[in-house]
N, C-alpha and C positions, 0 to 999 in steps of 0.2 A: 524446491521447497520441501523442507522435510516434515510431514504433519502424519509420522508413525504410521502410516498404511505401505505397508509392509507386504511386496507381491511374493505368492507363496513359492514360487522356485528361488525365490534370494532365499526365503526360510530353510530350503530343504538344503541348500548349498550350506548355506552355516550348519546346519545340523549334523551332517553330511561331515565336515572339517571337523566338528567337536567329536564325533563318535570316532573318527581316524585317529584322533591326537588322543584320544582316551585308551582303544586300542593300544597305540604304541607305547602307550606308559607302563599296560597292562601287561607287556610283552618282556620288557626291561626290568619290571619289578619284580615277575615271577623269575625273572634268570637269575637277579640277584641272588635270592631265597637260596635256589639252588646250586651257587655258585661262590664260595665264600671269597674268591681272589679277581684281584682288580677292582676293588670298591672305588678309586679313584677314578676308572675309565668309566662303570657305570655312574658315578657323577653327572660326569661330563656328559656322557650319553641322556642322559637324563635332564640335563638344560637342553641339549639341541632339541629334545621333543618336546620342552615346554615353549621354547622359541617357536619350534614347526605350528606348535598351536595358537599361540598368538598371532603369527602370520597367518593360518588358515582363517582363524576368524578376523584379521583385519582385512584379508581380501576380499571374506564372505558381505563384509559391512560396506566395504567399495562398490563391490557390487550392488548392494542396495539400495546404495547413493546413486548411484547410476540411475538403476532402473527408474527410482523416485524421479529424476532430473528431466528425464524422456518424456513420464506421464503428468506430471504436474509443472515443467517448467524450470529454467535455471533460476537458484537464486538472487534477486538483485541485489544491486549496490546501496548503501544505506547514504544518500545525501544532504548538503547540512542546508536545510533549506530554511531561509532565515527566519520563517512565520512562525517554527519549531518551538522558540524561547519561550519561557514561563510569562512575562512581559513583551514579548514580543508580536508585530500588530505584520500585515500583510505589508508585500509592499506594492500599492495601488499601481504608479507607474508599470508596474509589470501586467498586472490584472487590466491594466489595456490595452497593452500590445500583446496577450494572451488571449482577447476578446477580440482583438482583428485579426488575431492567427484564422482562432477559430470559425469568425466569419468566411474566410479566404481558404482553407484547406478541410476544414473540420464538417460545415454545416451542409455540405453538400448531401453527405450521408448520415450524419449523426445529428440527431435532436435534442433537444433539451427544453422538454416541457412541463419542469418544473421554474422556471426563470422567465421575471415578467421583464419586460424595456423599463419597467419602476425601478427596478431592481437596482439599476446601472447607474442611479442619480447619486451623484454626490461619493461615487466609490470610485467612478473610472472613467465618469461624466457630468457634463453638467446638464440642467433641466432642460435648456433649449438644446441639444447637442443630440441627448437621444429623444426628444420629440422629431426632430427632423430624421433623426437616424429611424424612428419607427415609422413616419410619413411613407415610404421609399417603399414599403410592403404591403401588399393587397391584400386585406381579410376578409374573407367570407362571411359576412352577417347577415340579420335575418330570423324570421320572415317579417317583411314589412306589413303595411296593413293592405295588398293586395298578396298575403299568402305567399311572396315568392321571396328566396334567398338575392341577394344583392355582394357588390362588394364595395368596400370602401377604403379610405388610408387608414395604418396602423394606428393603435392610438398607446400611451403610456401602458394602460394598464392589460394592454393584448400579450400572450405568449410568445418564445421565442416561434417561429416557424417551423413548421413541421417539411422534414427533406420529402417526404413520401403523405401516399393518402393512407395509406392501414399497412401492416406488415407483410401480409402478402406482395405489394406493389415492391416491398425495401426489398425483398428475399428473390425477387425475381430479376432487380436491377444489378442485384450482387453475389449473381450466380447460385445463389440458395445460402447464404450467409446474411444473416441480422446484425447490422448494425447496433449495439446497444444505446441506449439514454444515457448521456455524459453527464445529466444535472448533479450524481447522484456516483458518479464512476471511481473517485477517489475513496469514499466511503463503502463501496458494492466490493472492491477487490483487497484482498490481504495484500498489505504493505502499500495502501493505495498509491500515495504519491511515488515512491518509488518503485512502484511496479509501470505505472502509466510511464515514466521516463524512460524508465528504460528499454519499453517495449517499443517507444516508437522511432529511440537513438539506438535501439540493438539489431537491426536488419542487418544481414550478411550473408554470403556463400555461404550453401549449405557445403559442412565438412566432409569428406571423402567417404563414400560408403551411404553415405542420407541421401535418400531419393525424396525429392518435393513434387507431386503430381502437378500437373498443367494449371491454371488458376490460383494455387496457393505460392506463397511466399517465406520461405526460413526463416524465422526469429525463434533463438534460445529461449525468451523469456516467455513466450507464447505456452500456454500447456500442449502436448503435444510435438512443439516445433512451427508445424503448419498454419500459417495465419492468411485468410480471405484478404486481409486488407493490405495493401501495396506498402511502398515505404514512403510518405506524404511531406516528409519533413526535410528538404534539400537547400542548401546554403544560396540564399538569394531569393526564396519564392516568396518570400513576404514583403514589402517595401515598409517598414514602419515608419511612424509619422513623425516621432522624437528624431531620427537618423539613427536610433541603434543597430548597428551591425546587427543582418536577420540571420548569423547560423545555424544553425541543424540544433544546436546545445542551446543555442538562448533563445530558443524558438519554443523548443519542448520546455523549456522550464520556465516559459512566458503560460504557454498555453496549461502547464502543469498547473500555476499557481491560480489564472482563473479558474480551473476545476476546482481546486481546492477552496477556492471562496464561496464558487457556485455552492457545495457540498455542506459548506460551512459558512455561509455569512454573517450568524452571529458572533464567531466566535471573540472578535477585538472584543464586544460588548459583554461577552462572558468572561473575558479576562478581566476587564476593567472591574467589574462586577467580584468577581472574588476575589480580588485585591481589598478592595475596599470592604469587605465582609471581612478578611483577615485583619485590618488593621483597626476597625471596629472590636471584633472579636478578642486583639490582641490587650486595647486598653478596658476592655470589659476584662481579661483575667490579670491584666495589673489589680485592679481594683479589686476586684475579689480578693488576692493575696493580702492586699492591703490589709481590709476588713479583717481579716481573719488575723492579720498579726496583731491588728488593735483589740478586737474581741478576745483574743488568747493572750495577751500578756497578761491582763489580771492575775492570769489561773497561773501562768508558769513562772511568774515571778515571784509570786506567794513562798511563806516559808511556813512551813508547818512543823511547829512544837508538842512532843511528845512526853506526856506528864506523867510519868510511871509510877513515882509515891503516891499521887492522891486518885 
């Protein structure tokens, strides 16, 4: 990702290539001066140095790229994910087998406690669907009227579940790495949806010369490289319930696009919404035009006579 932080040895290496190439110009110019014959070799000589300097500083910016790539992360790929369009709504079927990913690979470590079982009604469920689906979870309530905490079945309007009791408990489960809060993870990261796919379909051999310490795992998209979390997303581990084919790609961009709703689930209703303010809008400035051409014809169709004897 390149977001212009610029490490200072890539600076000094460009710097470094421009004061060479300025040198050598400075070397060629003064012979000229002094040199009235072969104006045509010193030409020539004189584009190889301007060439030499373009090339220093395009390897000096290679460089930079580089470095950027190491500390912040390879850039991802931009996907055409269909929720993208001006008019265009989620596509729910997905946002459910994106919500049984998540249940089955995602929730073990990662929480999301901005998302109530309410939530799920009539987007990717129906009312009795996830009432049973929240019955099946034990909550801690309380205190009763003898003082003491209890538990009971989930109800609609309870939270998702928490994988852990407080952060401490998550950081010591996973080796001293925090799992982050997914409600919220599309929105939290630059290029979210694109970023989240491709970090969790971009696992690979680290390339020759990259050492990964014991417990971390390679991925390019990762900043750094080094990522605490394994690679979670493998062809078959989900059985969806439609029969879609569960692959590593339609898995992440199941589970991608419930993020994205989690993140965003007003948003069909803000489309819908400023549709309809624009086409509101649009017959409010017909009409003004109108007005205004009835009001002004008077005047501009007027013919004014100028009486210069009397």
């Amino acid at each position: 990702m390149w977001d212009g932080r610029i490490c200072l040895s890539s600076l000094c290496l460009i710097a470094s290539a421009c004061l060479n190439a300025s040198s050598f110009l400075s070397i060629f110019a003064s012979k000229k001066v002094h040199d009235d014959a072969g104006t045509a070799g010193m030409n020539s000589l004189r584009t190889f140095a301007l060439l030499g300097a373009g090339l220093s500083g395009f390897l000096g910016f290679a460089t930079v790229a580089s470095a950027d790539e190491a500390e912040h992360g390879l850039e991802c790929p931009s996907y055409p994910w269909p929720h993208k369009g001006i008019l265009s709504s989620y596509d729910h079927a997905s946002i459910r087998r994106g919500h049984q990913v998540y249940q089955q690979v995602c929730a073990s470590c990662h929480s999301m406690s901005l998302i109530s079982h309410r939530d799920l009604v009539g987007v990717a469920y129906t009312e009795e669907e996830v009432k049973a689906m929240a019955a099946e979870i034990e909550v801690v309530d309380g205190p009763n009227d003898e003082g003491e905490m209890f538990t009971r079945p989930g109800k609609l309007s309870d939270r998702f579940p928490q994988p852990y009791a407080n952060e401490q408990a998550a950081r010591f489960a996973n080796g001293g790495a925090y799992p982050p809060d997914l409600s919220l993870i599309t929105k939290a990261r630059h290029n979210g949806q694109n970023y989240v796919f491709a970090l969790l379909t971009g696992y690979r051999d680290p390339p020759a010369g990259v050492s990964i310490r014991e417990g971390l795992h390679y991925n390019p998209y990762f900043p750094g490289g080094a990522i605490a979390m394994p690679k979670m997303l493998n062809d078959g581990a989900v059985e969806y319930e439609d029969g879609t084919p569960a692959t590593e790609a339609q898995m992440g961009k199941d589970v991608v696009t419930f993020l994205s709703w989690a993140a965003e689930p007003e948003m069909e209703e803000r489309k819908l919404m400023g549709f309809k303010w624009i086409f509101v809008l649009s017959l409010a400035l017909l009409q003004a035009a109108y007005y205004r051409r009835l009001k002004w014809s008077v005047l501009k169709s007027r013919r004014l006579v100028v009486d210069v004897v009397n």
